[in-house]
VMD Tcl script that builds the backbone (N, CA, C; Angstrom):
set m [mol new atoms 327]
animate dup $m
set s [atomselect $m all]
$s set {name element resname resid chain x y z} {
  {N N UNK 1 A 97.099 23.465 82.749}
  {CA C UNK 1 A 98.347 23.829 83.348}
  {C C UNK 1 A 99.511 23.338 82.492}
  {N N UNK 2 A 99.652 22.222 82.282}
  {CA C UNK 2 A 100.460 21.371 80.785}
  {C C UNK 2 A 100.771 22.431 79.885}
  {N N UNK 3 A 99.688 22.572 79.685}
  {CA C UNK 3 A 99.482 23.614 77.997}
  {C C UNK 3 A 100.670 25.028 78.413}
  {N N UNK 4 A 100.514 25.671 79.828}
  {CA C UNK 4 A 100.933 27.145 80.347}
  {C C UNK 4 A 102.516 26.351 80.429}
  {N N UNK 5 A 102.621 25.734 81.360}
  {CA C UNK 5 A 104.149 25.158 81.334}
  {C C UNK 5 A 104.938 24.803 80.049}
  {N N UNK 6 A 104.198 24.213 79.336}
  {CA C UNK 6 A 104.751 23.975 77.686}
  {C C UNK 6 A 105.293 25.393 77.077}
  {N N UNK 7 A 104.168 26.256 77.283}
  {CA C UNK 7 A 104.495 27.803 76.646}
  {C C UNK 7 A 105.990 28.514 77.269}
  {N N UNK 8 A 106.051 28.194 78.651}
  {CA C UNK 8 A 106.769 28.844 79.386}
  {C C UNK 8 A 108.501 28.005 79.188}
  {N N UNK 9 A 108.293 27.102 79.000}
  {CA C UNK 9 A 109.267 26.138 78.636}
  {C C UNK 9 A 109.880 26.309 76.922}
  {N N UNK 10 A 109.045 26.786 76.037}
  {CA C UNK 10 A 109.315 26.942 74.815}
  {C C UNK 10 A 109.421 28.355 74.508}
  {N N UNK 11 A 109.274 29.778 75.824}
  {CA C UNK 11 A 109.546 30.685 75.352}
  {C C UNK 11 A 108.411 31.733 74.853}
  {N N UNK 12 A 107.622 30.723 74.415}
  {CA C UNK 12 A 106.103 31.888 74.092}
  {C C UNK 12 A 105.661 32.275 75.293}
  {N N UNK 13 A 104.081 33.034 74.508}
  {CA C UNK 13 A 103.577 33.476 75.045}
  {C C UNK 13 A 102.558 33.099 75.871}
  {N N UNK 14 A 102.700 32.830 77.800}
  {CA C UNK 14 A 101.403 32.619 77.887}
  {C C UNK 14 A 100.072 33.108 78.388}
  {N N UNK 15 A 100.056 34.308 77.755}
  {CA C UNK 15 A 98.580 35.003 77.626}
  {C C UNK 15 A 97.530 34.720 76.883}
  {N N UNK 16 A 97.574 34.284 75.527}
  {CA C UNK 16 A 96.370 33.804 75.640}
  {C C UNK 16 A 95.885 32.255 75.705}
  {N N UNK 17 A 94.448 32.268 75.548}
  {CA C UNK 17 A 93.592 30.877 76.272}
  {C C UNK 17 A 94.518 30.116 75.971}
  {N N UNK 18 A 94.159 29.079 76.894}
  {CA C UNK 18 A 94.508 28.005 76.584}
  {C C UNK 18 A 93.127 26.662 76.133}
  {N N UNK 19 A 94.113 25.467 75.576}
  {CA C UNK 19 A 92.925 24.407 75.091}
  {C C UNK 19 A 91.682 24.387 76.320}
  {N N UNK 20 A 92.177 23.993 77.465}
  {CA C UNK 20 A 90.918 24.036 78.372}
  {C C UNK 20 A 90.112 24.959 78.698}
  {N N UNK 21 A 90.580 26.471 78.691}
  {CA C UNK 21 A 89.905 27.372 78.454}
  {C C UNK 21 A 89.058 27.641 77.983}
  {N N UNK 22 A 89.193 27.561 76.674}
  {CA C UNK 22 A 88.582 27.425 74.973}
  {C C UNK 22 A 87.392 26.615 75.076}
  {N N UNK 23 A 87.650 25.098 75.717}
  {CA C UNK 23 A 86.779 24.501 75.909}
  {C C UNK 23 A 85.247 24.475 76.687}
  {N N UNK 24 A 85.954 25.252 78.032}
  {CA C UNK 24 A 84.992 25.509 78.635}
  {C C UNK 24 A 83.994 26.583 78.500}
  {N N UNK 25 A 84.554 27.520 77.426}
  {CA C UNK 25 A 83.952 28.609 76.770}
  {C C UNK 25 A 83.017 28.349 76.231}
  {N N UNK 26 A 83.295 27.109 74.957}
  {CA C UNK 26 A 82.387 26.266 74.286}
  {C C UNK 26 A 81.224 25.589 74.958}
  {N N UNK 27 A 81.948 25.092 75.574}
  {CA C UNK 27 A 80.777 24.180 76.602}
  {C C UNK 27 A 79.624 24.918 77.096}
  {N N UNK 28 A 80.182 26.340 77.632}
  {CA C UNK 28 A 79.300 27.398 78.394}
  {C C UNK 28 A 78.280 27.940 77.376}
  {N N UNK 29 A 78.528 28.419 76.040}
  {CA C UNK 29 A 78.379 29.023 74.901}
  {C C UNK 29 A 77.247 27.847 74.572}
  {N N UNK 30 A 77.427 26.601 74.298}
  {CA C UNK 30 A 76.859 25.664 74.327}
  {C C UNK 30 A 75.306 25.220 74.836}
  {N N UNK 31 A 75.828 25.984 76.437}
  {CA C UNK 31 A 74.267 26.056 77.161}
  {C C UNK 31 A 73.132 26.950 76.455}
  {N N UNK 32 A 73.986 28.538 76.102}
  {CA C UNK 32 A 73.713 29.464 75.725}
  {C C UNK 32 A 72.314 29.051 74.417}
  {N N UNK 33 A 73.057 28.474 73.503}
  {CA C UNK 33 A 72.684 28.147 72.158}
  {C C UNK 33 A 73.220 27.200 71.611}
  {N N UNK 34 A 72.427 26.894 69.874}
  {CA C UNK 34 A 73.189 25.639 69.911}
  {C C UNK 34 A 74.574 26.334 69.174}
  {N N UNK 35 A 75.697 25.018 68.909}
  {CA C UNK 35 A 76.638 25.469 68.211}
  {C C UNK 35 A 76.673 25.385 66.653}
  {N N UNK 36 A 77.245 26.178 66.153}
  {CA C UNK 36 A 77.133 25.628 64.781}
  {C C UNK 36 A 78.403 24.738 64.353}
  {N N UNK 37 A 78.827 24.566 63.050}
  {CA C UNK 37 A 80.137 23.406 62.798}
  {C C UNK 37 A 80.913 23.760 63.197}
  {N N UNK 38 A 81.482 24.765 63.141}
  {CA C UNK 38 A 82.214 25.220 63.471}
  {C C UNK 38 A 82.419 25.643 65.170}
  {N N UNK 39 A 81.921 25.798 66.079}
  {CA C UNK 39 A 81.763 25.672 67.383}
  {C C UNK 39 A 81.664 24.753 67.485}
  {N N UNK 40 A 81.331 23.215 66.930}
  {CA C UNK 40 A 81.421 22.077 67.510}
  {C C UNK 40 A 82.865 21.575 67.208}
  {N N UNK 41 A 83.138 21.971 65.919}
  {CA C UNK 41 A 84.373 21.309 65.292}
  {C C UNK 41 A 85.857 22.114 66.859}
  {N N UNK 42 A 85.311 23.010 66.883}
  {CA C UNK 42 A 86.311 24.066 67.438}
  {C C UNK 42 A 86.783 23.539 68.842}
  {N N UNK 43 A 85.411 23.077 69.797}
  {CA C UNK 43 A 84.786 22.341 70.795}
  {C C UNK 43 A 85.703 21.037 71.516}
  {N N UNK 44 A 85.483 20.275 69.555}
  {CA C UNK 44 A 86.278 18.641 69.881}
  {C C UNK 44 A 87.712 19.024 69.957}
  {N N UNK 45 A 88.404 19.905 69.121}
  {CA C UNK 45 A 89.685 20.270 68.647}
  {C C UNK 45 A 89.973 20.921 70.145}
  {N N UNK 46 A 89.663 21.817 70.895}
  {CA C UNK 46 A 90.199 21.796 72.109}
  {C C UNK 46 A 90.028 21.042 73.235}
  {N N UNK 47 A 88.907 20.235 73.205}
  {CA C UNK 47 A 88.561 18.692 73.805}
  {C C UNK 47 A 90.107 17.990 73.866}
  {N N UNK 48 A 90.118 17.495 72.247}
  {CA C UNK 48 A 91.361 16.788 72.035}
  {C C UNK 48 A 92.746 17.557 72.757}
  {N N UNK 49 A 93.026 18.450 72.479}
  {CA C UNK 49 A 94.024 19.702 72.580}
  {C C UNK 49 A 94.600 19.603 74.294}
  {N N UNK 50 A 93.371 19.481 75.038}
  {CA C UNK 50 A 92.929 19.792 76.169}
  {C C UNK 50 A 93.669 18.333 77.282}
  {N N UNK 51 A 93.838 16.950 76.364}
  {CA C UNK 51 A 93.862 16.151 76.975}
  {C C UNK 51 A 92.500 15.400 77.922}
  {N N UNK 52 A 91.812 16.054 77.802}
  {CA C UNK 52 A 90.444 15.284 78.310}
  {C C UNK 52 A 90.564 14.034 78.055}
  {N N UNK 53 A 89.273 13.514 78.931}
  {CA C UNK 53 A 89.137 12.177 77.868}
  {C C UNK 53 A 88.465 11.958 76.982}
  {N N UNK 54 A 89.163 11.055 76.007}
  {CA C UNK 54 A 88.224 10.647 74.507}
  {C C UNK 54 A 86.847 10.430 74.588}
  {N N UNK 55 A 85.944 11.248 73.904}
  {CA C UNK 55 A 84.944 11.616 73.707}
  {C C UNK 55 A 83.707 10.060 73.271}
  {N N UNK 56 A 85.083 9.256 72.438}
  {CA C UNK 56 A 84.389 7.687 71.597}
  {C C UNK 56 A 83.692 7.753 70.331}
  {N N UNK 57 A 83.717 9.063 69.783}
  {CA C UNK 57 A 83.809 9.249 68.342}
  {C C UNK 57 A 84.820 9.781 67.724}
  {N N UNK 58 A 84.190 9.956 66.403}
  {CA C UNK 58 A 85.375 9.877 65.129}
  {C C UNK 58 A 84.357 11.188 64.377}
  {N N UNK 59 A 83.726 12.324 65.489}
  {CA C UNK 59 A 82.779 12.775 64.688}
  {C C UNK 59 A 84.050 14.209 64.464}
  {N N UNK 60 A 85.029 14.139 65.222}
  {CA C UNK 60 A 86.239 15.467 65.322}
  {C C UNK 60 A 86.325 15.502 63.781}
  {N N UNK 61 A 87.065 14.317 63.337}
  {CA C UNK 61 A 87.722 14.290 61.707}
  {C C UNK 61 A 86.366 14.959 60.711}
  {N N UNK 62 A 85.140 14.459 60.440}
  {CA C UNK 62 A 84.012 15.094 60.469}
  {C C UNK 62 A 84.403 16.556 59.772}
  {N N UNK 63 A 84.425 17.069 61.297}
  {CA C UNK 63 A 84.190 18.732 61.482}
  {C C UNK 63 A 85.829 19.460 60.994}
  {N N UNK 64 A 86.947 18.716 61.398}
  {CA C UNK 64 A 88.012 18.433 61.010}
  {C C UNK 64 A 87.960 18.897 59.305}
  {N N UNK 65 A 87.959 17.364 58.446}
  {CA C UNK 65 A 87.965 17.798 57.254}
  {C C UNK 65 A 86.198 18.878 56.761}
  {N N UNK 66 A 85.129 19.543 57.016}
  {CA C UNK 66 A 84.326 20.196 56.448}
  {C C UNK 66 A 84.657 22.257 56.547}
  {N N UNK 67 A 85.187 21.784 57.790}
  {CA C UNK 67 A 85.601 23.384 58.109}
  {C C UNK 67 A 86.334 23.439 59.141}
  {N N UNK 68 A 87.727 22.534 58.643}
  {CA C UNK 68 A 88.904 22.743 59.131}
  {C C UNK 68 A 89.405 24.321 59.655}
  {N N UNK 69 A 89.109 25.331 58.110}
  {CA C UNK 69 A 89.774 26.646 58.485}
  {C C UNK 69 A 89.302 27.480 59.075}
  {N N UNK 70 A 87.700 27.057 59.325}
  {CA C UNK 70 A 87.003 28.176 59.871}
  {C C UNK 70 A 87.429 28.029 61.278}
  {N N UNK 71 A 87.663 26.345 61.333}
  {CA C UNK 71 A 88.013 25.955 63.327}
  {C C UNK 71 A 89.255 26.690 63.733}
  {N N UNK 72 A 90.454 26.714 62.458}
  {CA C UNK 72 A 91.998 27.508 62.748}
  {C C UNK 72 A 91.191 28.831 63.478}
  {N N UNK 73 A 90.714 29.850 62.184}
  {CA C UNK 73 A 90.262 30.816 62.380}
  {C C UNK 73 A 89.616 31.478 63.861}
  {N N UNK 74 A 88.682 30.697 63.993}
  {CA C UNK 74 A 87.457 30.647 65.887}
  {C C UNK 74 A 88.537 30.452 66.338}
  {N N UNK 75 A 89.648 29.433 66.675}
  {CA C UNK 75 A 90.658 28.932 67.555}
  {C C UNK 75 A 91.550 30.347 67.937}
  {N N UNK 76 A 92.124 30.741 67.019}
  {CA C UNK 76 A 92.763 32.077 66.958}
  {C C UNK 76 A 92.080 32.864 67.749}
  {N N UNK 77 A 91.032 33.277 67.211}
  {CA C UNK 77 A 90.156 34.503 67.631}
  {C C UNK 77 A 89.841 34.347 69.607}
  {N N UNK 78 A 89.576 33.112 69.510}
  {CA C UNK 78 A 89.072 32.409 70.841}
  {C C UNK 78 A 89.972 32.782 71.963}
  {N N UNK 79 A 91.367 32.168 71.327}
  {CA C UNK 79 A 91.907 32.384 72.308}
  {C C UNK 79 A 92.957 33.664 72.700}
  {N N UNK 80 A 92.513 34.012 71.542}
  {CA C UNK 80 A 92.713 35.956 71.510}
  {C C UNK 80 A 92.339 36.873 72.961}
  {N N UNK 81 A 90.483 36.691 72.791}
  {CA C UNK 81 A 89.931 36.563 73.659}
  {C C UNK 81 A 89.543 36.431 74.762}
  {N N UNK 82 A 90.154 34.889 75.651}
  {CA C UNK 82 A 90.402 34.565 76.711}
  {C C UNK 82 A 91.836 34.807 77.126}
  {N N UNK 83 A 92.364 35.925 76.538}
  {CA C UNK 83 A 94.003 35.714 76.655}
  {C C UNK 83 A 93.759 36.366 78.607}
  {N N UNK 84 A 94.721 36.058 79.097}
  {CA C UNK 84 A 94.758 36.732 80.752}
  {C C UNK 84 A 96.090 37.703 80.479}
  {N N UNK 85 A 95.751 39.384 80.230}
  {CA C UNK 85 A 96.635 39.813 80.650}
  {C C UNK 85 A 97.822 39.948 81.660}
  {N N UNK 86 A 97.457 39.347 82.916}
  {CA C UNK 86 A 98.057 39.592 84.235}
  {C C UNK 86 A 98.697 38.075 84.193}
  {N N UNK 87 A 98.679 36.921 82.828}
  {CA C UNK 87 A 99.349 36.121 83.115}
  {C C UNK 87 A 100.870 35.859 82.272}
  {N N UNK 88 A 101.941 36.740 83.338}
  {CA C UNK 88 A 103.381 36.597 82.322}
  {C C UNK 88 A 104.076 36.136 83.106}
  {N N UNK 89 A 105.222 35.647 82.840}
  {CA C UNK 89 A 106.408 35.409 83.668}
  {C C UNK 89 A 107.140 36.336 84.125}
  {N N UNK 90 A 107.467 36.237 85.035}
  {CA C UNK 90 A 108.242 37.354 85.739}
  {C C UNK 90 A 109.905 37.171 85.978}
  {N N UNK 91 A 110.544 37.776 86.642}
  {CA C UNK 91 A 111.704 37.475 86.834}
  {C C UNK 91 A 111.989 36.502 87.579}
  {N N UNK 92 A 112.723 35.944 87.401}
  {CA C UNK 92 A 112.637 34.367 88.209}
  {C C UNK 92 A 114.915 34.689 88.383}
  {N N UNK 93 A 114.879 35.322 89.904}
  {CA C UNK 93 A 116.111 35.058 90.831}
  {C C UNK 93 A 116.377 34.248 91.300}
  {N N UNK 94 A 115.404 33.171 91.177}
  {CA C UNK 94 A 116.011 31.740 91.851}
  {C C UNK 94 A 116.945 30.892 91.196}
  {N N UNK 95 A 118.054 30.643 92.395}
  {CA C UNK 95 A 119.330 29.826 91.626}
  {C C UNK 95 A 119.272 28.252 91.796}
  {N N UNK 96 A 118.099 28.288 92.617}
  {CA C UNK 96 A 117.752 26.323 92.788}
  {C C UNK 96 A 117.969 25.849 94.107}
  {N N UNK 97 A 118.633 26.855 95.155}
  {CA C UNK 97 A 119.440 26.582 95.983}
  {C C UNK 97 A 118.636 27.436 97.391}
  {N N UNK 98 A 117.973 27.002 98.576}
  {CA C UNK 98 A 116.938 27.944 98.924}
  {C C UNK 98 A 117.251 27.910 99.991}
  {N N UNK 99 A 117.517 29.171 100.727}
  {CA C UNK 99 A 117.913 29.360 101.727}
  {C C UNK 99 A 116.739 30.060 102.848}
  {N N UNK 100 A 116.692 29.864 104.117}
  {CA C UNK 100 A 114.965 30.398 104.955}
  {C C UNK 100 A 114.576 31.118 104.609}
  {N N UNK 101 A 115.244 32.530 104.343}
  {CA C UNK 101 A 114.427 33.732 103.598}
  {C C UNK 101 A 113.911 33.658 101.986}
  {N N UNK 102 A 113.863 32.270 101.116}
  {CA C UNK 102 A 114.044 32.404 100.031}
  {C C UNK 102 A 112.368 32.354 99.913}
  {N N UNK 103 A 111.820 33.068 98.781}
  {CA C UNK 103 A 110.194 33.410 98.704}
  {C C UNK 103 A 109.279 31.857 98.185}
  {N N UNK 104 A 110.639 31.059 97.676}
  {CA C UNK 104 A 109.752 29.933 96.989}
  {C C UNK 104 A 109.467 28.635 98.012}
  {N N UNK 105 A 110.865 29.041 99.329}
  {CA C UNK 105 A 110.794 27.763 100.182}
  {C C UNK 105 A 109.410 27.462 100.558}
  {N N UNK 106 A 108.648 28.286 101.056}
  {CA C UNK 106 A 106.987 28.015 101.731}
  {C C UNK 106 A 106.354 27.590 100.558}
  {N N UNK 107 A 106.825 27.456 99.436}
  {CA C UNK 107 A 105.746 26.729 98.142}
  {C C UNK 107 A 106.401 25.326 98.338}
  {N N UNK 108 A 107.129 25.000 98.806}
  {CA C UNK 108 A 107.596 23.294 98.863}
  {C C UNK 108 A 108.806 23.210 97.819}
  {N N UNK 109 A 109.272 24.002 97.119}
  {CA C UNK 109 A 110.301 23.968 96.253}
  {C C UNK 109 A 111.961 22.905 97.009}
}
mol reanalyze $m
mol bondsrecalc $m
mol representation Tube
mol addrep $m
């Protein structure tokens, strides 16, 4: 959620995956088969990304410096992928100020 608010706050885009996303892809993919360096490297890098908690190795830097570009590369593609069309911002009429009929009061705003 961090990651979507960050996007939305800086203006991008937030359709596609995000770090936790990515991750859990991996993880799932994981069950599937094994990973190769690059799915592991890809794995820790949205681990880290993700805010999880620290894993207690130093095996990221590892996968990090051997196939750094292939991880850019999967990362891209990945979250290409998991992008959620149906997730954009919309028009946002709210002036901060909420009156009974206002749509956001029943969210606790």
């Amino acid at each position: 959620m961090r990651e979507l608010l960050e996007r939305v706050a800086a203006g991008s885009d937030p359709r596609p995956g995000t770090a936790a996303e990515v991750a859990a892809a991996m993880m799932t993919t994981s069950l599937a088969a094994p990973l190769n360096s690059t799915g592991v490297g890809l794995h820790l890098r949205m681990w880290r990304k993700a805010s999880f908690p620290p894993l207690g190795d130093s095996t990221r830097d590892y996968y990090e410096d051997a196939v750094g570009p292939l991880i850019d590369d999967a990362e891209t593609t990945t979250r290409r992928k998991l992008a959620v069309a149906a997730r954009r911002l919309g028009i946002i009429s709210c002036s901060g100020h909420h009156d009974p009929d206002c749509q956001f009061t029943a969210l606790g705003h």
